[in-house]
N, C-alpha and C positions, 0 to 999 in steps of 0.2 A: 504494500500500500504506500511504495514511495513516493507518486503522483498523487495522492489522495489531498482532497481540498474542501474547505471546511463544511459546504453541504453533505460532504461524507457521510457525516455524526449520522443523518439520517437512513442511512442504507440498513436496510432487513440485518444482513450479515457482517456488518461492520462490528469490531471488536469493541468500542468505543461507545455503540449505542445500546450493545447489550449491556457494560456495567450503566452506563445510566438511568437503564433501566433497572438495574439489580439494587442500584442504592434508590431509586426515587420508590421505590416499594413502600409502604406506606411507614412499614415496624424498621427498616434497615438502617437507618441513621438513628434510632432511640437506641437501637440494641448494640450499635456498634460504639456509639457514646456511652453506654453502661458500661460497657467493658475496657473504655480508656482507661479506666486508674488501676486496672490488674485484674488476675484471674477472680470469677463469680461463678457463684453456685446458680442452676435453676430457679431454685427459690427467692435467691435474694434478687435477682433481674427481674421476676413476678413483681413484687415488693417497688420496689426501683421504679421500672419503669410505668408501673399504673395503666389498668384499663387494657392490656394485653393479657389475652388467655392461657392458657397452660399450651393447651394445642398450636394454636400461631405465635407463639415465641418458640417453641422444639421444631416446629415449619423453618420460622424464618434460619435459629441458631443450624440447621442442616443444611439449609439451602448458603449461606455466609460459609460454613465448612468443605461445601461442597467446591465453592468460587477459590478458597483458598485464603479469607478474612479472617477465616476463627479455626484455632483448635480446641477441640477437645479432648481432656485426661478424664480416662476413669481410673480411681485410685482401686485396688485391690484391698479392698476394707471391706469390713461388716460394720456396720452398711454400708451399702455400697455408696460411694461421695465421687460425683463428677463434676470438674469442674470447664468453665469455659475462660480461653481469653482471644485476645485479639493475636493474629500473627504479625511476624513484619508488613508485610504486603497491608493488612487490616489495617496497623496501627500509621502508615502512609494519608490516612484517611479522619485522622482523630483533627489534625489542625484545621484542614477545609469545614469538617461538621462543627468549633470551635468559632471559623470567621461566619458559616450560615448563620449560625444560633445569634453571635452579636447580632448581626442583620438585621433579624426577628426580632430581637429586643430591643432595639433601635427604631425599626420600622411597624410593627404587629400593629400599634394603635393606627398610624395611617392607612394599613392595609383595611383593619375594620371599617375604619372610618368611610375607607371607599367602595365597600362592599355595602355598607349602610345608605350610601349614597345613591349606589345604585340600586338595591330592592324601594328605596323610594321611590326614584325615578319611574323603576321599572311600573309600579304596584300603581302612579300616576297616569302612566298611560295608554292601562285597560280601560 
């Protein structure tokens, strides 16, 4: 893809469009920000990150393992204790989710604002 020019991003098989797809997932930047500060247990990412199921957090944490963002250790314990972290490749990803989040915290009220703006407009002229 050494001719490749920035409409690219958009192509079906582009390497590029698939992870932006794989981070714009809805759970893939909460979970990958949980696991910036070190290895977590299932549990405590439940806890954590809020409003996520048991089921699509072990979806998302497989499908991140799958990409090559997250390992997982199962410890050879009774109980059995597994934990998750980010890998290098993963943790490549912690400062970009770090400058969105300012963004969001900088920008969220204007966003509302213009969302509010517009179900007004909208709702004005049915």
């Amino acid at each position: 893809m050494s001719g490749s020019g920035p409409g690219d991003l958009f192509l079906a098989d582009c390497p590029a469009r698939l992870v932006v797809e794989l981070i714009a997932d809805k759970w893939t930047v909460v979970v990958l920000a949980g696991l910036g500060k070190g290895p977590v247990r299932h549990g405590e990412l439940i806890e954590l990150i809020g409003g996520i199921s048991r089921k699509m957090l072990t979806q998302t944490l497989r499908r991140l393992q799958a990409h090559g963002l997250v390992r997982r250790h199962a410890y050879a314990e009774v109980p059995p204790r597994v934990e998750y972290e980010l890998t290098p490749l993963g943790a490549t990803l912690i400062e970009p989710i770090h400058t969105l989040t300012e963004w969001a915290r900088t920008n969220g009220a204007a966003v509302l604002d213009a969302l509010d703006a517009h179900s007004e407009s909208a709702a004005h002229s049915d």
